[in-house]
C-alpha positions as CSV (number, residue, x, y, z in Angstrom):
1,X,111.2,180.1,91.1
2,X,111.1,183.2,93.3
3,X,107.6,183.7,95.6
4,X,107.6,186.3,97.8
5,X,105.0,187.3,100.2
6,X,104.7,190.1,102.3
7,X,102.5,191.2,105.4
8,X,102.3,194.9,105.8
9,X,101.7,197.0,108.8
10,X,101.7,200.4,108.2
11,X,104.2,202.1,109.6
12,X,104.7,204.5,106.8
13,X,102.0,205.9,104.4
14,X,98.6,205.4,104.2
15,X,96.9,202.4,104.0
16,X,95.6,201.8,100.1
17,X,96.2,199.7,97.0
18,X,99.2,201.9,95.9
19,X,101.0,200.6,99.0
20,X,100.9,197.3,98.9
21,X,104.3,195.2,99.3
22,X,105.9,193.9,97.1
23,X,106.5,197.1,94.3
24,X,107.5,195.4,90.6
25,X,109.1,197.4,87.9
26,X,110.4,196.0,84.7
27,X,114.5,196.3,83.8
28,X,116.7,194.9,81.3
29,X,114.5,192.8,80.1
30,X,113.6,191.3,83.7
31,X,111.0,191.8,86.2
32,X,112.5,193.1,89.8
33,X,110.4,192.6,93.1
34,X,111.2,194.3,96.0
35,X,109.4,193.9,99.4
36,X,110.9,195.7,102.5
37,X,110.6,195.4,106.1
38,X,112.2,198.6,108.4
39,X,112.2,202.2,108.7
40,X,114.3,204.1,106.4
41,X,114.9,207.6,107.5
42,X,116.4,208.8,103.9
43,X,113.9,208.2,102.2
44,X,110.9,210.1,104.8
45,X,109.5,213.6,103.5
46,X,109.2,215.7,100.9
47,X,112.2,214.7,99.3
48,X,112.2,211.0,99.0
49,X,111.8,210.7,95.4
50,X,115.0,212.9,94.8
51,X,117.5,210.8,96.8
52,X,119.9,209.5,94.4
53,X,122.7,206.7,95.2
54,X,125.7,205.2,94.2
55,X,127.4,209.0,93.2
56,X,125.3,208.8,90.0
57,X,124.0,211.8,88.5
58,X,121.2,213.8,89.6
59,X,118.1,213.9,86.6
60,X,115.1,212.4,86.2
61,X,114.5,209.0,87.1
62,X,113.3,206.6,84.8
63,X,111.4,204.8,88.0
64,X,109.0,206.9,90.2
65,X,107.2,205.9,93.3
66,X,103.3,205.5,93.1
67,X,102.6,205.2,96.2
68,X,104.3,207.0,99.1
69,X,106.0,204.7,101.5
70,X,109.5,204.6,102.2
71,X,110.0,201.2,100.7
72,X,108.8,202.1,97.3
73,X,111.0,204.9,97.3
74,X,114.1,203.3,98.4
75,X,113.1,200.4,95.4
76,X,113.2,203.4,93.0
77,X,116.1,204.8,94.2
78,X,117.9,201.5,93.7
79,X,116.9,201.0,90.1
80,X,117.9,204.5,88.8
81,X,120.9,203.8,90.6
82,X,121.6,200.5,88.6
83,X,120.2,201.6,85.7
84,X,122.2,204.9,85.7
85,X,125.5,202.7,86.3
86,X,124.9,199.8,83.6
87,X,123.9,199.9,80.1
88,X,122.8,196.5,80.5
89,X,122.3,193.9,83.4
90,X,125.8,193.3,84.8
91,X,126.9,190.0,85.6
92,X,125.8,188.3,89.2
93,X,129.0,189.8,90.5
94,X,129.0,192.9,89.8
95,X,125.8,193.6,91.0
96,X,125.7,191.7,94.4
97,X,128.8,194.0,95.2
98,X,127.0,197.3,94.1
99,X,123.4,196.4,96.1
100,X,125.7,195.6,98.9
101,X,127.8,199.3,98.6
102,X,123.9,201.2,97.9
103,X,123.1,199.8,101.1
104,X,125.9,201.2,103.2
105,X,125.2,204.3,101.6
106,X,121.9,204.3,102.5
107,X,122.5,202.8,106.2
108,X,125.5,205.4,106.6
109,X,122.9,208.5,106.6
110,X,121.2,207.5,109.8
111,X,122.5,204.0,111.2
112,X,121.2,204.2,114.5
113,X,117.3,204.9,113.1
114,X,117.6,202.7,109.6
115,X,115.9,199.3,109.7
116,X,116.6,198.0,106.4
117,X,115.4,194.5,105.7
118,X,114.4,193.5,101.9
119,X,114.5,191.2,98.8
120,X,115.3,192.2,96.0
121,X,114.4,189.5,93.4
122,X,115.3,189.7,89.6
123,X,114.5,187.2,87.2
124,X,113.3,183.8,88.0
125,X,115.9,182.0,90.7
126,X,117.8,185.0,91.9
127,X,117.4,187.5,94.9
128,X,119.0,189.6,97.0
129,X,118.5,189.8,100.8
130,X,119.9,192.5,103.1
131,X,119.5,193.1,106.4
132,X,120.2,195.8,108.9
133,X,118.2,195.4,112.0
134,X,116.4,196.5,114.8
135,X,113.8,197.5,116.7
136,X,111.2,200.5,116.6
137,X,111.0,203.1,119.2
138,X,108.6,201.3,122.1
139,X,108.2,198.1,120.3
140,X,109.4,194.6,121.5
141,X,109.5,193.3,117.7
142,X,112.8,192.6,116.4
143,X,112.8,193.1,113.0
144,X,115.6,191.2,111.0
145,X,116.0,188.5,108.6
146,X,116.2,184.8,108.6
147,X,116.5,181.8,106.1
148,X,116.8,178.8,106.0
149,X,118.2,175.9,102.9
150,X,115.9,173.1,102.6
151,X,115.0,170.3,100.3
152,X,111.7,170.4,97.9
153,X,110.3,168.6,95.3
154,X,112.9,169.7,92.6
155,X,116.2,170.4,94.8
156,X,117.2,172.6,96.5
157,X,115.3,175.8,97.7
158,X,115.6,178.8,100.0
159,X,113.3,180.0,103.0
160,X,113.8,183.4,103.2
161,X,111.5,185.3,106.9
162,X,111.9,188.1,109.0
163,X,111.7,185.4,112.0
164,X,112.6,181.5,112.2
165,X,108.8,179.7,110.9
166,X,107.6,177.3,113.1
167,X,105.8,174.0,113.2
168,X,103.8,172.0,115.0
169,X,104.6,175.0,117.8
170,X,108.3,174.4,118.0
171,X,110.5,176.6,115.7
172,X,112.2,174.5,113.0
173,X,116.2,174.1,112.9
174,X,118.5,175.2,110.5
175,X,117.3,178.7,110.4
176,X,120.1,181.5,110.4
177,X,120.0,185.0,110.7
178,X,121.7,187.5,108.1
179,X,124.3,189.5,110.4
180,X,123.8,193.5,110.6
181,X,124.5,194.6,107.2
182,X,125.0,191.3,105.5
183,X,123.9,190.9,101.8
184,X,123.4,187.7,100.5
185,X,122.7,186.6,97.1
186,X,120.7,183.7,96.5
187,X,120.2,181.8,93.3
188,X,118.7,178.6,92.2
189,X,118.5,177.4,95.9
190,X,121.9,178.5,96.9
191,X,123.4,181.2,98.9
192,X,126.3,183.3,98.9
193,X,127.3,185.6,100.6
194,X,130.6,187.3,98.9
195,X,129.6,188.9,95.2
196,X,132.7,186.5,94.0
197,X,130.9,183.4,95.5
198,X,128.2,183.8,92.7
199,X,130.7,184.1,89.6
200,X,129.7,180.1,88.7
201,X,126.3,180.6,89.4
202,X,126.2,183.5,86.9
203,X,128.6,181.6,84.7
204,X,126.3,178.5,84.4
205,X,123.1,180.0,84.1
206,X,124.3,181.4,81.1
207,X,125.7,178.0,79.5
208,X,129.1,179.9,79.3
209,X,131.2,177.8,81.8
210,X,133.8,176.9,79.1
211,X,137.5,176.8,79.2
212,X,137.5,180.5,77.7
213,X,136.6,182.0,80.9
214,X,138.6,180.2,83.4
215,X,140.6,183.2,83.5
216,X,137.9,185.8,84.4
217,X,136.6,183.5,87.0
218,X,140.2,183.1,88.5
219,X,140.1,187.2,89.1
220,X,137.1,186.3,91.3
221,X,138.1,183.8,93.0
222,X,141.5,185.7,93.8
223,X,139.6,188.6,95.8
224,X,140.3,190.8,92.8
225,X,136.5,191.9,92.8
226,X,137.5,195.8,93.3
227,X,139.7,195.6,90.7
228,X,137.2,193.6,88.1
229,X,134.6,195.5,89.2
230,X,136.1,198.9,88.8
231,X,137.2,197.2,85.3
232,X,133.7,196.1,84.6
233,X,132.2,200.1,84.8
């Protein structure tokens, strides 16, 4: 199941209750968690609760920060986005490959001042990490993402940190670091990284892997995603 944790230091907004990583808001049916480690330049100012992505039309969001950080912003943003784009919570696919296109969008307005790091977990097994590093005007601290595929007590899980963890005073091995502007999607202990990668996770976890759907997961598989995606809205 998904834990995530998150140590603030307040970089942007003040420090209360209403501010506290990680934001949760309820959609299609599941509960989304975001928790986000950066600056995010789009989303400072007056008009951070207006931004809208994705080319979907301007109106009034169904999600509204609370608080007023940058990061609860850009988490409403997102899910007005989605839910303006899909009647319904599109398949693993599908939505891997439209975080991953809100994300340039959002990196494209100021990439040389936008540290976006986050996860974006949704349901009980299945996140979304991206990462677009980098370090704050007159700080040493490299802020990016790591993770790290382990065994537990039930299989496989995921270690997902904005550094390597260490132990005993050594860092561990096996960690890796998400490339600038990587999005990975990671479900049930596995990771992948193209939005067609996930097509048998999402098949599975819906007991539909059957003979009937061979065909749709062939179109993945055949880097046809623009085309079934385009297809798919």
């Amino acid at each position: 199941q998904n834990v995530i944790s998150h140590i603030r230091f307040a970089t942007e907004g003040s420090v209360c209750m209403d501010n506290v990583h990680q934001f949760s808001r309820q959609l299609f049916g599941k509960d989304w968690v975001f928790a986000h480690n950066g600056d995010v330049p789009m989303f400072k100012g007056t008009h951070k609760a207006n931004v809208w992505l994705g080319g979907t039309a301007r109106g009034k969001g169904v999600f509204e920060p609370i608080g007023d950080t940058d990061s609860e912003a850009l988490f409403c943003a997102i899910l007005n986005s989605v839910n303006a784009r899909f009647s319904s919570m599109p398949p693993l696919p599908v939505l891997h490959e439209y975080i991953n296109n809100l994300c340039q969008e959002i990196v494209s307005h100021d990439s040389k001042s936008t540290i976006l790091n986050f996860l974006l977990g949704f349901g009980e097994q299945t996140q979304i990490a991206y990462s677009w590093p980098g370090r704050r005007e007159g700080s040493r601290t490299w802020n990016g993402l790591h993770y790290k595929l382990k065994e537990g007590g039930q299989g496989q899980v995921a270690v997902i940190a904005t550094k390597p963890l260490v132990d005993s005073g050594e860092e561990e091995a096996g960690w890796v670091e998400l490339k600038r502007g990587e999005c990975l999607l990671f479900e049930n202990g596995e990771v992948h990284s193209a939005p067609g990668d996930s097509i048998d996770a999402e098949l599975y976890g819906l007991n539909l892997f059957d003979e009937s759907l061979l065909q749709f997961s062939q179109i993945w598989e055949a880097d046809a995603l623009s085309q079934s995606f385009d297809a798919y809205l």
